[in-house]
GUVEXVO-952741 format. One record per atom (N, C-alpha, C, CB): atom name; residue number from 1; y, z, x. Coordinates in steps of 0.2 Angstrom, whole numbers, plus 5000, padded with zeros to 4 digits. Glycine has a CB too. Example, Ala and Ser with C-alpha at 12.3 -4.5 7.8 and 13.67 -1.06 7.14 Angstrom:
<nutors>
  atomo  num    py    pz    px
      N    1  4972  5039  5066
     CA    1  4978  5039  5062
      C    1  4984  5039  5066
     CB    1  4978  5045  5057
      N    2  4989  5035  5064
     CA    2  4995  5036  5068
      C    2  5000  5039  5064
     CB    2  4997  5029  5070
</nutors>
This chain:
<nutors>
  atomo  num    py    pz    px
      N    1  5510  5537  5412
     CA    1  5515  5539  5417
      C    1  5512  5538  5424
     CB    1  5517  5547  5416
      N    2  5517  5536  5427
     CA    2  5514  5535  5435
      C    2  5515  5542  5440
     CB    2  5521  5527  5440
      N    3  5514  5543  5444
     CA    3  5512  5546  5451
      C    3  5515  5545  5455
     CB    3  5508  5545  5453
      N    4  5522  5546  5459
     CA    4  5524  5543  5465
      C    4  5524  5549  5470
     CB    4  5531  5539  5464
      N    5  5523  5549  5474
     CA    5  5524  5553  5482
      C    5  5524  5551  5488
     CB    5  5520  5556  5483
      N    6  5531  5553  5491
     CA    6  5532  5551  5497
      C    6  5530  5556  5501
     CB    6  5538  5549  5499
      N    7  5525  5553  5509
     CA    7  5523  5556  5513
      C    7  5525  5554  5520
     CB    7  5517  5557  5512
      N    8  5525  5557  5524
     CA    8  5527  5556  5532
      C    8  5520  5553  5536
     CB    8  5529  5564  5536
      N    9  5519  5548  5538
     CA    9  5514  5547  5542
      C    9  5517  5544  5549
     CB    9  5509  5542  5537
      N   10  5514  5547  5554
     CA   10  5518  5543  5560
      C   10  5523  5543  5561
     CB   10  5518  5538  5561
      N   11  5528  5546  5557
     CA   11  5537  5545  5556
      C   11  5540  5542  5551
     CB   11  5541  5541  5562
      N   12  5534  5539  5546
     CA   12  5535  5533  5542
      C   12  5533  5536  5536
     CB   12  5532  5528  5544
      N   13  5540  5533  5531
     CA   13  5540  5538  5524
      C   13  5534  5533  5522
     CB   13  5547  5540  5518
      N   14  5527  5535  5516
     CA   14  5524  5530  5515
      C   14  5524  5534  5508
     CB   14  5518  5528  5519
      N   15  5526  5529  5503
     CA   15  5527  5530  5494
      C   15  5521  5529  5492
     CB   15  5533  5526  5490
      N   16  5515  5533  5488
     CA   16  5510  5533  5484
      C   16  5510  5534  5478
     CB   16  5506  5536  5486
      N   17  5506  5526  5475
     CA   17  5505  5529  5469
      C   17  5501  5528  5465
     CB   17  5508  5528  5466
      N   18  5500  5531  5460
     CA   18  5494  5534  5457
      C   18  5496  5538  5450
     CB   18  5490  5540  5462
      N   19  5490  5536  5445
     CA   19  5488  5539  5439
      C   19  5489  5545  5438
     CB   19  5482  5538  5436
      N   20  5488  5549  5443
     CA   20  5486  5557  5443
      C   20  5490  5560  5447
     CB   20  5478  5558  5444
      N   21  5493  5566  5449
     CA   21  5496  5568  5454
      C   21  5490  5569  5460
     CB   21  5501  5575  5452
      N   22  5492  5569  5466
     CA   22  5486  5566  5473
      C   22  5481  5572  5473
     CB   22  5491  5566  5483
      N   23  5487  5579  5471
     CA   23  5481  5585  5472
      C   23  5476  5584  5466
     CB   23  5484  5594  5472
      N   24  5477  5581  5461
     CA   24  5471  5582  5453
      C   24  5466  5575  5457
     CB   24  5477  5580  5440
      N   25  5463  5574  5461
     CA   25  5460  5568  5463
      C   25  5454  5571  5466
     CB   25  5464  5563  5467
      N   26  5451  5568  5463
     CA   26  5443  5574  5464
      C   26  5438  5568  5466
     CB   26  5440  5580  5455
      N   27  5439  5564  5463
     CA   27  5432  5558  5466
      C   27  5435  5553  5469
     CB   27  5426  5554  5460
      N   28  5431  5546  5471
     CA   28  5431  5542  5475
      C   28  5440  5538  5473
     CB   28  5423  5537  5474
      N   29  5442  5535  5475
     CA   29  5448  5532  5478
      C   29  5449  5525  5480
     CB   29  5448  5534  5483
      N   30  5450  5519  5478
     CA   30  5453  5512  5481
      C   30  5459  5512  5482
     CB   30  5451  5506  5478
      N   31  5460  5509  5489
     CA   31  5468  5509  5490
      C   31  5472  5502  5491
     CB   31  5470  5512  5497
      N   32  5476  5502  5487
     CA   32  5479  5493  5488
      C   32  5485  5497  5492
     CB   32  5482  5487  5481
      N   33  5486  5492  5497
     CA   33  5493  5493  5502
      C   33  5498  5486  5501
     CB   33  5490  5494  5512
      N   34  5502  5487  5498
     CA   34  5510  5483  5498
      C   34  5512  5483  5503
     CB   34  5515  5485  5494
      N   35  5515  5477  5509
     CA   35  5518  5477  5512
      C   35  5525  5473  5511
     CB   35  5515  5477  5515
      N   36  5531  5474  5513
     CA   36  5536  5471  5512
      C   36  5538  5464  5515
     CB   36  5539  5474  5513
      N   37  5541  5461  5517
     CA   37  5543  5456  5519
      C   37  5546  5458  5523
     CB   37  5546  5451  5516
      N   38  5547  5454  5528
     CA   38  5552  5456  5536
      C   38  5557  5459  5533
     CB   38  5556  5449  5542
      N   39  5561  5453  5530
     CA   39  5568  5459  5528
      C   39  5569  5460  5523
     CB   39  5574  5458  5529
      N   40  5564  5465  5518
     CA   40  5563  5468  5513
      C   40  5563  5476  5514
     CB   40  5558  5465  5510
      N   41  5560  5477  5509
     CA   41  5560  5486  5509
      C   41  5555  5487  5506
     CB   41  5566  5489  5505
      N   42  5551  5493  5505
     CA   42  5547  5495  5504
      C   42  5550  5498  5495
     CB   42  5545  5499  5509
      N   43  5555  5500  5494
     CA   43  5556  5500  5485
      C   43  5558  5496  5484
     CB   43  5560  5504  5481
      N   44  5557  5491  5485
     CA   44  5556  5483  5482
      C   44  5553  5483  5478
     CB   44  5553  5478  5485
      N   45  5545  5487  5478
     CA   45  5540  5485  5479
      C   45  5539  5489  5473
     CB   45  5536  5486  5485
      N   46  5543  5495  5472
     CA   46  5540  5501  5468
      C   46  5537  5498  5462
     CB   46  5544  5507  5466
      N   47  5541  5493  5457
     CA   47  5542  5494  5450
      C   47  5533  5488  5450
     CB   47  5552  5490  5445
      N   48  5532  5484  5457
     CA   48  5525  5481  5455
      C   48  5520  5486  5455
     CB   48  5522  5475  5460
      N   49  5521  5491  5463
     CA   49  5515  5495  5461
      C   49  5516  5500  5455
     CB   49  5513  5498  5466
      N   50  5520  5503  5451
     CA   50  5520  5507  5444
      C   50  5516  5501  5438
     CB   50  5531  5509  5442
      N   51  5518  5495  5441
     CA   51  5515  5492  5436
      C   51  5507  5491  5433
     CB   51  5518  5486  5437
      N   52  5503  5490  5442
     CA   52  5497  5489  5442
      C   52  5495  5494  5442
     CB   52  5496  5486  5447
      N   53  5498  5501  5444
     CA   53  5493  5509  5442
      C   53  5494  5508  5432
     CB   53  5499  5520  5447
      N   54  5499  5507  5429
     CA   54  5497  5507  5421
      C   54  5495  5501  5419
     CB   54  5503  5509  5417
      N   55  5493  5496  5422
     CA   55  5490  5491  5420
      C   55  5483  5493  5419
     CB   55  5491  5486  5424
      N   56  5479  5496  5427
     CA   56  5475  5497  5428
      C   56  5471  5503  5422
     CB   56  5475  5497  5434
      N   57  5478  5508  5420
     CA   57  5478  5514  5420
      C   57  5473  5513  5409
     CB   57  5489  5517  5422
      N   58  5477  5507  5408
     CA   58  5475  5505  5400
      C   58  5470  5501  5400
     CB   58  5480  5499  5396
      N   59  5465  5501  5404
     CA   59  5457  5498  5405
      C   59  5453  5502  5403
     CB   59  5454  5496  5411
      N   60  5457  5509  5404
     CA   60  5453  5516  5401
      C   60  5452  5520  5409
     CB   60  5443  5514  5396
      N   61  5446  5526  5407
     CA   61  5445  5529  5411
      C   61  5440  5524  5417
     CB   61  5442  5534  5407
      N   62  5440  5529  5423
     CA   62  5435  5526  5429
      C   62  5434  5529  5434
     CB   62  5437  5521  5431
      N   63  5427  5528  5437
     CA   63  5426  5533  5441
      C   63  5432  5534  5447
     CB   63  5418  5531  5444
      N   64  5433  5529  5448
     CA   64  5437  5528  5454
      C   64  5444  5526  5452
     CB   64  5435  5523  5458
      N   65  5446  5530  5456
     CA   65  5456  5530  5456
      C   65  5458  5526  5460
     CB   65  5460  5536  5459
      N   66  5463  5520  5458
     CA   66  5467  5517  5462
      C   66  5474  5519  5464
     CB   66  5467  5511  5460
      N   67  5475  5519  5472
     CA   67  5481  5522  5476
      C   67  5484  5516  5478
     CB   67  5480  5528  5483
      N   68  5490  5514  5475
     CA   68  5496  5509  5478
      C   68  5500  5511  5483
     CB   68  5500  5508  5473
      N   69  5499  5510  5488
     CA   69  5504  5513  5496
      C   69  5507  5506  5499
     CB   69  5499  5517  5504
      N   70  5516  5510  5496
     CA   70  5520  5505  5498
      C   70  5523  5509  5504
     CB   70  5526  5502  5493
      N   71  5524  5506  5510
     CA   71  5527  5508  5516
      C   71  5531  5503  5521
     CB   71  5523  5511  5519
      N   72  5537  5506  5524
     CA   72  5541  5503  5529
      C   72  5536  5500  5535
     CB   72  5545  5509  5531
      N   73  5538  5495  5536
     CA   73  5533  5494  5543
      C   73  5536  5490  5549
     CB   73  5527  5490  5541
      N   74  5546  5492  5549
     CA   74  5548  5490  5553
      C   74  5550  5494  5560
     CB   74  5551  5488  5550
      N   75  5550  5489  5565
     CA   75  5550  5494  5571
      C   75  5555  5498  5574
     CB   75  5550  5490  5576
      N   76  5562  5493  5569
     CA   76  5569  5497  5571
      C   76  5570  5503  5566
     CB   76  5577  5491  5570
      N   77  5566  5503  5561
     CA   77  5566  5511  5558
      C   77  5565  5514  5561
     CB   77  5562  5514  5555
      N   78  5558  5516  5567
     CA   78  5558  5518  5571
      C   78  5560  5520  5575
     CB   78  5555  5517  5573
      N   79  5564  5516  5579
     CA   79  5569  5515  5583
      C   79  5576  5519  5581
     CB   79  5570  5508  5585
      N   80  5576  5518  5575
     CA   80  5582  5521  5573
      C   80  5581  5531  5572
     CB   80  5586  5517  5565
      N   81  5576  5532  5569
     CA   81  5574  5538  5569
      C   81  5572  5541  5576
     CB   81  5570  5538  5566
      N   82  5573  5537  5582
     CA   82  5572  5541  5588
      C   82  5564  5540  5588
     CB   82  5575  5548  5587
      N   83  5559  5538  5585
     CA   83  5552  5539  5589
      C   83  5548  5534  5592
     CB   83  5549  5542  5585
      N   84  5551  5529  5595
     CA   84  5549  5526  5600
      C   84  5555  5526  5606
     CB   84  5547  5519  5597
      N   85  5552  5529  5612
     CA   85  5556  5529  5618
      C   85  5553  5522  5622
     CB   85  5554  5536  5623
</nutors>
């Protein structure tokens, strides 16, 4: 089973994911970041990264947790949410 959570960073929803829920994560960490295409989306992306946390997930155990963060990284989001004046 995958892990997904959306968090607010800067105004920007950013979707993580992970083997484990974020609070059971107790040792070291690698992060792949997805970004989208100009005119894409960030749940585009979900079903590669769900893929690459249970890919990774069937290699077995490991010291290190990998976090897949797919996020928005457009400007008119922003803009449309009001947080760039």
């Amino acid at each position: 089973m995958v892990s997904r959570r959306t968090v607010v960073v800067a105004g920007l929803p950013v979707h993580v994911f992970s083997r484990i829920g974020l609070g059971d994560i107790t040792g070291e960490v690698a992060v792949l970041f997805f970004l989208h295409g100009r005119q894409g989306a960030a749940r585009e992306l979900d079903g590669r990264a769900e893929s690459i946390i249970s890919q990774v997930a069937s290699k077995g155990q490991s010291n290190t947790e990998l976090l897949v963060v797919t996020l928005v990284r457009s400007l008119s989001y922003r803009l449309a949410l009001g947080l760039i004046i």
